[in-house]
C-alpha positions as CSV (number, residue, x, y, z in Angstrom):
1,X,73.7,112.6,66.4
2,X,75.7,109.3,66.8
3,X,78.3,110.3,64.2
4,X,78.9,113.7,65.9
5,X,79.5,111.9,68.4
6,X,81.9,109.3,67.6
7,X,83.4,111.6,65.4
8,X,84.1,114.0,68.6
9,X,85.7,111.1,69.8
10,X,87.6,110.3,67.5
11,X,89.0,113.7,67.5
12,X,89.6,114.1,70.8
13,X,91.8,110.9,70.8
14,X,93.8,112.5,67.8
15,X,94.0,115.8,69.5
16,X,95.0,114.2,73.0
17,X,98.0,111.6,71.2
18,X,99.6,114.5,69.2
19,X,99.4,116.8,72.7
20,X,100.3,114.4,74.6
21,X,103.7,113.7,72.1
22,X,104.4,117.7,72.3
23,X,104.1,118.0,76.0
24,X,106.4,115.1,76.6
25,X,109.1,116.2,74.4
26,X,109.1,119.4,76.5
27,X,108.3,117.6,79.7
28,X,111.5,115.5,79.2
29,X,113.8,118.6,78.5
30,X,112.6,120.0,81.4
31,X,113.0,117.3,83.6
32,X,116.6,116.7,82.5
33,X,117.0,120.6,83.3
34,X,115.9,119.8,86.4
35,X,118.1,116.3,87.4
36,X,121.5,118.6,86.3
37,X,120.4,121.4,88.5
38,X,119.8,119.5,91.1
39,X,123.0,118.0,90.7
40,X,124.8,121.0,90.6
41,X,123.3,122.3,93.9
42,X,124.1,119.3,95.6
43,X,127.9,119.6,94.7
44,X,127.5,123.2,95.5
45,X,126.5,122.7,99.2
46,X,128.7,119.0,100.0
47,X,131.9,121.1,98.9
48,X,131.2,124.1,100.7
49,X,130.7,121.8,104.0
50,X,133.4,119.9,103.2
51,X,135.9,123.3,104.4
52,X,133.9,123.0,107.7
53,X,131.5,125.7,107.6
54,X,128.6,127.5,105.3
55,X,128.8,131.3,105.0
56,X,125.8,133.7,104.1
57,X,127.0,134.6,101.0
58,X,126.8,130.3,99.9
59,X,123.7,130.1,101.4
60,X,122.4,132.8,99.0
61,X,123.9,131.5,95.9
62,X,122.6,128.2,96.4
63,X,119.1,129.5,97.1
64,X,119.5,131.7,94.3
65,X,120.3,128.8,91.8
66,X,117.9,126.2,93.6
67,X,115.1,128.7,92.7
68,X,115.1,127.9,88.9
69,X,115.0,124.0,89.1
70,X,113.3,122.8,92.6
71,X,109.7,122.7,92.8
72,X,107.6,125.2,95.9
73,X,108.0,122.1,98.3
74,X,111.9,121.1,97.6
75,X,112.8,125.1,98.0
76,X,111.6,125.1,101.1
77,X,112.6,122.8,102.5
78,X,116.4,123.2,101.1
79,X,115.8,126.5,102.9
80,X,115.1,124.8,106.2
81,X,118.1,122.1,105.8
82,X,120.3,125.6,105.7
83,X,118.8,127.4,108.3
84,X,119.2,124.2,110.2
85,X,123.1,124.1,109.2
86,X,123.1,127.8,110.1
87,X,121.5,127.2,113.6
88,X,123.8,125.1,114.4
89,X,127.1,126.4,113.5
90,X,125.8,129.1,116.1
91,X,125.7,126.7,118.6
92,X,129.2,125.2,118.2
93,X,132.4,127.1,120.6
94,X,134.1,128.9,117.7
95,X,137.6,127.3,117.1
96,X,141.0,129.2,117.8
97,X,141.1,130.0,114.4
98,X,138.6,132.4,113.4
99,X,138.2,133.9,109.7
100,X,137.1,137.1,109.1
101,X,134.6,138.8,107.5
102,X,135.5,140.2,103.9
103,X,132.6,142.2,103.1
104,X,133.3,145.4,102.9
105,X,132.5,148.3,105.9
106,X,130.0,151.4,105.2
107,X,130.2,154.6,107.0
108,X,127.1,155.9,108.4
109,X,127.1,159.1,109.6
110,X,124.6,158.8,112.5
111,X,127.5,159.8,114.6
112,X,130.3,162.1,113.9
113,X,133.5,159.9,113.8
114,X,132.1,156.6,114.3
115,X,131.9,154.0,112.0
116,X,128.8,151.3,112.1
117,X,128.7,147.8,110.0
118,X,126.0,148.0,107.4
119,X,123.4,145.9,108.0
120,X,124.1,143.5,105.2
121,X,127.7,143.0,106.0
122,X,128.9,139.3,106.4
123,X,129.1,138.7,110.4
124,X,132.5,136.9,111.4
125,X,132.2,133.2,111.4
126,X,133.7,130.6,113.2
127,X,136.2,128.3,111.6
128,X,134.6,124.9,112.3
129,X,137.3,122.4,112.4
130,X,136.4,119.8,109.8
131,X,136.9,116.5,112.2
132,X,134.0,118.4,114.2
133,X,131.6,114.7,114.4
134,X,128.7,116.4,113.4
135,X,129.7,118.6,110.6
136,X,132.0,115.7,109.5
137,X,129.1,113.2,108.9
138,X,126.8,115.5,107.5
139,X,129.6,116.4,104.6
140,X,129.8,112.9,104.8
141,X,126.1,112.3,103.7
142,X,126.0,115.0,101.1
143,X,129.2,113.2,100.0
144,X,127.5,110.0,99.3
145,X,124.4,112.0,96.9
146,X,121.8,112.6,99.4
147,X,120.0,115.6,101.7
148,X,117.4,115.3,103.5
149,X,115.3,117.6,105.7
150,X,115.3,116.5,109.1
151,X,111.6,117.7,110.2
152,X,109.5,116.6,113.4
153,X,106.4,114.7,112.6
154,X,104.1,117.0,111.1
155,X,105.5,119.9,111.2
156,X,106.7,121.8,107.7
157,X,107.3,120.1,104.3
158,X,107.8,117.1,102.9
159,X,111.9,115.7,102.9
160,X,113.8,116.1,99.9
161,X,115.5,113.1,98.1
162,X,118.3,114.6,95.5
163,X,119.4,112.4,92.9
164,X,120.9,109.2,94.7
165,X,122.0,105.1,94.6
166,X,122.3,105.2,98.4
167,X,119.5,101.9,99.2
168,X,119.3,103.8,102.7
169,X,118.0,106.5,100.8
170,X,115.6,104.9,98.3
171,X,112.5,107.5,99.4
172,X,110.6,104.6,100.6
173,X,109.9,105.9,104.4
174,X,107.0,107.2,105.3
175,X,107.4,110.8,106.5
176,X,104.9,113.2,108.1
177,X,104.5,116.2,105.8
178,X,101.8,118.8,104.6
179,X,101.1,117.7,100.8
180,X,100.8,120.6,98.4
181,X,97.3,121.1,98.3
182,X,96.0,121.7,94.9
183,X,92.1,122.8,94.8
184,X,91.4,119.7,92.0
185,X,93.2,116.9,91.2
186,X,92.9,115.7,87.2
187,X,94.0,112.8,85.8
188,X,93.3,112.6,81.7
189,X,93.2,108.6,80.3
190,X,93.4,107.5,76.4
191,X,94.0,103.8,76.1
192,X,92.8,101.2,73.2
193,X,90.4,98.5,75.1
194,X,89.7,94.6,74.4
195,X,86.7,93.0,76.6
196,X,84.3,90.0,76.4
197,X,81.6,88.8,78.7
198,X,78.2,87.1,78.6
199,X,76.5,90.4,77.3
200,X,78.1,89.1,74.4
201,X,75.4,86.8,74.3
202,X,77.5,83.3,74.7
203,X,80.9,85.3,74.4
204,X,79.9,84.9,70.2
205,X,81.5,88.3,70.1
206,X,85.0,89.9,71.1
207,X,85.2,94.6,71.3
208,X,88.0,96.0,70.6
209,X,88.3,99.6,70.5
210,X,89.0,102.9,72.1
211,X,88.5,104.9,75.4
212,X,88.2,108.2,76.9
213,X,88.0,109.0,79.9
214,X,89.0,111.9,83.4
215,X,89.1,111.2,86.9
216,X,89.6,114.3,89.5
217,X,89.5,114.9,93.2
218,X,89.1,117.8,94.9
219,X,89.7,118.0,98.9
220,X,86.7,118.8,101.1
221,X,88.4,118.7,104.5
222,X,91.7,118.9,104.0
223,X,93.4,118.8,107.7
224,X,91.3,115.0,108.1
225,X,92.4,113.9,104.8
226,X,88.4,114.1,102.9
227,X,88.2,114.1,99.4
228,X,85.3,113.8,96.5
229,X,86.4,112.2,93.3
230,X,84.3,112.0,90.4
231,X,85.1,110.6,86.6
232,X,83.8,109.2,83.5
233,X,85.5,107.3,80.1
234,X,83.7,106.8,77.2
235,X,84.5,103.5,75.0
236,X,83.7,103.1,71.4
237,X,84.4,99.6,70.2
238,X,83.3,97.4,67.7
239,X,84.2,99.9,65.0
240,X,82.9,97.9,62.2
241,X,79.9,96.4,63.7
242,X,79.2,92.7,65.2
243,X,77.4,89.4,64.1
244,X,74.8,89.9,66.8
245,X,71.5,90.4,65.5
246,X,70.2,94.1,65.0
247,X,73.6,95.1,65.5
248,X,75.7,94.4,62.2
249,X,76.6,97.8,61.5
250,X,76.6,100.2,64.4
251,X,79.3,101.1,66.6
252,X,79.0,99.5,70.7
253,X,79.0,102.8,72.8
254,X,80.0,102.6,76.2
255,X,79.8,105.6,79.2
256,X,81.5,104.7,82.5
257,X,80.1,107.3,85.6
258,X,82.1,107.1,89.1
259,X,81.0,108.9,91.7
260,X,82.7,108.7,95.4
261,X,84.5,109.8,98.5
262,X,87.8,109.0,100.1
263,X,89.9,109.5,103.0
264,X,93.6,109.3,103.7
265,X,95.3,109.0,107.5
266,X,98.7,109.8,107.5
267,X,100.9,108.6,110.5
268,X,104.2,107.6,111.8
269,X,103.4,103.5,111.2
270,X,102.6,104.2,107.5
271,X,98.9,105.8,105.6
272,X,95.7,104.3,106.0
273,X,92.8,105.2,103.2
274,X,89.2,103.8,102.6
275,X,87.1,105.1,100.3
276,X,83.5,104.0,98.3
277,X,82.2,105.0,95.0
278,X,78.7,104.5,93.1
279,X,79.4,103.2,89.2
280,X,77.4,104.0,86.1
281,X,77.1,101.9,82.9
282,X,75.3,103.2,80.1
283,X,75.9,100.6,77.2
284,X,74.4,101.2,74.0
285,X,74.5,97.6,72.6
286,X,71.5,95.2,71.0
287,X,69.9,96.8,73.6
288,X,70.3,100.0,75.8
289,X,71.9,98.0,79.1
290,X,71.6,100.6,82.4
291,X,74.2,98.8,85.3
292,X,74.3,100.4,88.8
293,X,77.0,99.1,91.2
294,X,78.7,100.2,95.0
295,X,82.2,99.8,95.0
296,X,84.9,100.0,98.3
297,X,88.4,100.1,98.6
298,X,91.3,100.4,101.4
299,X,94.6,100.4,102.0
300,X,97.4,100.2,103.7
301,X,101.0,101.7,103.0
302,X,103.6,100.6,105.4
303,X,105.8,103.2,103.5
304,X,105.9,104.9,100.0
305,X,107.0,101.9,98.1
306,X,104.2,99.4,99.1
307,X,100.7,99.6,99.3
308,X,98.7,96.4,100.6
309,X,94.9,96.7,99.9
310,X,91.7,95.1,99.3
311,X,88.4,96.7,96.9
312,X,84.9,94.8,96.1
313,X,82.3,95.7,93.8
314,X,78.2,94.6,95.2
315,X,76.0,95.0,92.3
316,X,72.9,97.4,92.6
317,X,70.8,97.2,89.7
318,X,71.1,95.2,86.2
319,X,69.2,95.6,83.7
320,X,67.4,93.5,80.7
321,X,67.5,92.9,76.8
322,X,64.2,91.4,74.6
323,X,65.7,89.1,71.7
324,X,64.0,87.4,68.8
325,X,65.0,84.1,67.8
326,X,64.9,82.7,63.8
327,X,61.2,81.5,64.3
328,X,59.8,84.7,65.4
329,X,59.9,84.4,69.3
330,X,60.7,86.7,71.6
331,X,62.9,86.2,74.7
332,X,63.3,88.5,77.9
333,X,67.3,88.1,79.2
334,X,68.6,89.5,82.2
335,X,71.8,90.6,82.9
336,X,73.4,92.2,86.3
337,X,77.0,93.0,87.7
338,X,78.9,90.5,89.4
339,X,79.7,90.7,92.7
340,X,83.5,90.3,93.1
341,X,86.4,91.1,95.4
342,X,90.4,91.1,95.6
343,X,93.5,91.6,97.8
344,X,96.3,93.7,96.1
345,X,99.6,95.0,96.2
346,X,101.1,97.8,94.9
347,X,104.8,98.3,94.8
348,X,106.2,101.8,93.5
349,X,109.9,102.1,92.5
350,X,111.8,105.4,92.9
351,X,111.3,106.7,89.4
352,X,107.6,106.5,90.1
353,X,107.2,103.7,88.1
354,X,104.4,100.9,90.0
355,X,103.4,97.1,89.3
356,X,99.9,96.1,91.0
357,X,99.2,92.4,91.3
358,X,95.2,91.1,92.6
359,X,93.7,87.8,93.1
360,X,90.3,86.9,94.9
361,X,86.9,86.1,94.5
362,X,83.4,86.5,92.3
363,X,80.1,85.1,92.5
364,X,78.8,82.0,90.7
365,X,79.6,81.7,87.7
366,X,82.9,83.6,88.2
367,X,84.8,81.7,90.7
368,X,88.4,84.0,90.7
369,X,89.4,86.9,89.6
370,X,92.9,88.0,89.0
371,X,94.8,90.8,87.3
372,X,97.4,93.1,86.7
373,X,98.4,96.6,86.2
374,X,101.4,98.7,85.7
375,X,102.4,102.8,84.9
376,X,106.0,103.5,83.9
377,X,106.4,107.2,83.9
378,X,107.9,108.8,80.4
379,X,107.8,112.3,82.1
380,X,106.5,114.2,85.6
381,X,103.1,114.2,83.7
382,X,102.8,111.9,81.4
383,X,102.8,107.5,81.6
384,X,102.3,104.7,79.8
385,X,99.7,102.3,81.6
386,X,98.8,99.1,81.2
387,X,95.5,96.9,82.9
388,X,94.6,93.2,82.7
389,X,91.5,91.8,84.7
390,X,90.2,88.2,84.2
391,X,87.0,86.3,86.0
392,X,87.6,82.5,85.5
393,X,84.6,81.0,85.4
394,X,83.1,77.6,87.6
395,X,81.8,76.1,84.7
396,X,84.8,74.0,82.3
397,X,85.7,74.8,79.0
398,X,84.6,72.6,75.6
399,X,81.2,73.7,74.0
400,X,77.8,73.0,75.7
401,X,74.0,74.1,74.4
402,X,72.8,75.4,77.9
403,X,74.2,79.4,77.5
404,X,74.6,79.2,81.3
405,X,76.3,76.5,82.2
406,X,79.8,76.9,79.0
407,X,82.6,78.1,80.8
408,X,83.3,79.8,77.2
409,X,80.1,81.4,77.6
410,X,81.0,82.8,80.9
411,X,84.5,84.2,81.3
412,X,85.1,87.7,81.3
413,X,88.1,89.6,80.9
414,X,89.2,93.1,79.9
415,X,92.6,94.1,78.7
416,X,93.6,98.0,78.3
417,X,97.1,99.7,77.3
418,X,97.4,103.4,77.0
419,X,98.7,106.6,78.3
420,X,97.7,108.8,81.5
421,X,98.4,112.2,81.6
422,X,98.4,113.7,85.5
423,X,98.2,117.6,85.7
424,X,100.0,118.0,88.8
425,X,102.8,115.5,88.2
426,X,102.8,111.7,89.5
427,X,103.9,111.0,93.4
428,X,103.3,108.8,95.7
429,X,103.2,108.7,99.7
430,X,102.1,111.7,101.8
431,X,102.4,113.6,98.4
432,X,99.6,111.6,96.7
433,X,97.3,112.3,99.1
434,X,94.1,114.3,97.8
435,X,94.9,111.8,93.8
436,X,91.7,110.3,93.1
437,X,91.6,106.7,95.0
438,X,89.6,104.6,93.4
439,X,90.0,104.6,89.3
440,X,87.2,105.2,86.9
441,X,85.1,101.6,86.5
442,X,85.9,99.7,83.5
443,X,84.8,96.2,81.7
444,X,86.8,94.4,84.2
445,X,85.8,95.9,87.8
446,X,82.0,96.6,86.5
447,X,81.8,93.2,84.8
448,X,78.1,91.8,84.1
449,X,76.7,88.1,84.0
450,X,73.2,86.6,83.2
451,X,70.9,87.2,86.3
452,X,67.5,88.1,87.3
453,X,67.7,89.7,90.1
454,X,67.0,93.9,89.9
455,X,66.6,93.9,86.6
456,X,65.9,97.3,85.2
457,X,62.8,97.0,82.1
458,X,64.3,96.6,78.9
459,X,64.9,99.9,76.8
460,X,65.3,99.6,72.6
């Protein structure tokens, strides 16, 4: 059963790297599609405004092209930008020169001898003089790369950012907007893992192996922001066994569980979220180790570029191993999660791209914990990712015979590179709103140290 198993796995990471190379090739093809046409439109519109005025027929071609490269949420709100442009050309006295319509004139013969305008003919249209101030700087801002949808707080879409190097129009602001809302939220994870920690029995032994693993959200109350997430990740490591006893030749299997809710307030002064989860660790070691933790998490975003938060893990149950020594004596030892807890801050550039520094606090023996962690889009769905996490412990380094009291003995740290491959394309802001929030527990933010306190029986 065990080599089904890891030979499943094994597959699936196969299976998932030569997808995952496919869909990028054609993910990058399409997005370049996408950055010319986009391109293209904006010339489109800034030279047509830059004559003074936008006529139907424009309007149609530029809808008309916009419709095979922009996304549901762009098109419409290009479509409100021109209405917008529309309404207010209305609204403007026409000028002394005006230009006639060109489309041509139908004859309907409702009435003998009269002649009626068809329905789709081209109304006349004012001349709007080109020094007009507010036509003027609005060429002026398509001019420089950039349109944006001017809508009232939460009402319509989200804005639209074209392709720009204007810093005033980085996309960092936070803007009121209705995210598309997509009944479940899926993001796939394949990353090769490193980890050591006193389960290890005196750190004697460094994993290194592979992991597995889905996270997804689907909303519950969408108009309040309430989401369920729920994820697992499987790690195989120690591929050809360890120098523990009983364990020479068997690979360590490892499940992850996360279970949890989350809420995110959208407003004017930036997003607020807070959310809690419940994590599983099944670890198949020496022993068969069950770990039960709470976890919580907030945040802050002042805009769509930063996020300031802070996330703490309080252990719930540990769990117990029964070792034999050389001389024949057996030994009950207990091991729990650490309680822990960090500030962070996450800074997303425009690409998508995002850096996450952390630093705080764990229990004795830990005494801080810091880390990084880092995703660098290749395409709309697919990233490379990157995750560091270290507990420094209170005792110093240097060997020692007490297995409690080494400071080698009782670090922990976890190190992870890999891809991530996000079904409905990577955002941030008001658009990210119903992605899962907290991330699927690892070695690192479910980390366990010796302890006696609600220990679960040993299992063998």
């Amino acid at each position: 059963m065990r080599f089904l198993l890891n030979l499943t796995a094994a597959a699936l990471l196969v299976a998932s790297g030569i997808g995952g190379m496919t869909f990028a090739t054609a993910a990058d093809r399409e997005a370049r599609t996408a950055i010319i046409g986009r391109q293209q439109i904006l010339d489109e519109l800034s030279a047509t405004l830059e004559k003074g005025y936008l006529t139907r027929m424009e309007q149609y071609r530029i809808l008309l092209h916009a419709k095979e490269v922009l996304t549901a949420d762009d098109l419409h709100g290009l479509e409100q930008t021109l209405d917008r442009i529309a309404t207010r050309q209305a609204t403007i006295q026409p000028a002394k020169t005006v230009v006639q319509s060109k489309a041509p004139i139908q004859q309907r013969t409702d009435e003998p001898g009269t002649i009626t305008p068809s329905k789709y003919e081209e109304p006349n249209t004012a001349e709007i003089p080109v020094g007009d101030e507010p036509m003027r700087k609005k060429a002026k801002a398509l001019s420089d790369g950039t349109l944006v949808e001017e809508i009232p707080s939460g009402i319509g879409q989200p804005a639209i950012h074209l392709d720009s190097d204007d810093s005033e129009s980085s996309g960092c602001a936070m803007e009121a907007c209705h995210p598309r809302r997509r009944w479940l939220n899926v993001n796939f994870i394949s990353s090769i893992d490193a980890f050591k920690g006193p389960v290890d029995l005196a750190n004697s032994n460094g994993n290194f192996g592979t992991r597995l693993g889905v996270n997804a959200a689907v909303p519950i109350l969408p108009r309040l922001g309430v989401a369920l997430q729920a994820g697992s990740s499987v790690v195989l490591s120690n591929l050809k066994g360890s120098n523990l006893p009983e364990f020479n030749s068997r690979i360590r299997d490892q499940v992850f569980a996360t279970v949890g809710m989350f809420q995110r307030i959208n407003s004017e002064e930036g997003a607020f979220t807070w959310g809690f989860a419940y994590d599983w660790l099944f670890d198949d070691y020496y022993s068969n180790f069950h770990f039960g933790q709470w976890r919580v998490k907030a945040s802050f975003e002042p805009d769509s570029c930063n996020e300031f938060g802070i996330q703490a893990s309080v252990p719930e149950h540990g769990s117990s191993a029964t070792l034999t020594d050389f001389f024949g004596n057996t030994d009950i030892l207990g091991f729990k999660p650490m309680t822990q807890g960090y500030l962070y801050w996450k800074h997303t550039w425009s690409n998508d791209a995002s850096l996450t520094g952390r630093f705080g606090m764990a229990e004795r023996p830990g005494e801080f914990v810091f880390g990084t962690e880092s995703r660098v889009p290749l395409t709309k769905n697919l990233a490379l990712t990157s995750d560091f996490s270290y507990i420094m412990p209170s005792a110093g380094g240097g060997p020692n015979a007490s297995l409690e009291r080494s400071g080698q003995a009782q670090e922990i740290w976890n190190v992870s590179v890999g891809i991530e491959i996000v079904l409905g394309g990577f955002s941030r802001g008001c658009a990210a709103r119903f992605q899962p929030f907290l991330p699927v527990a690892d070695n690192g933010s479910l980390a366990a140290r010796i302890g006696s306190e609600n220990i679960v029986p040993p299992s063998n």
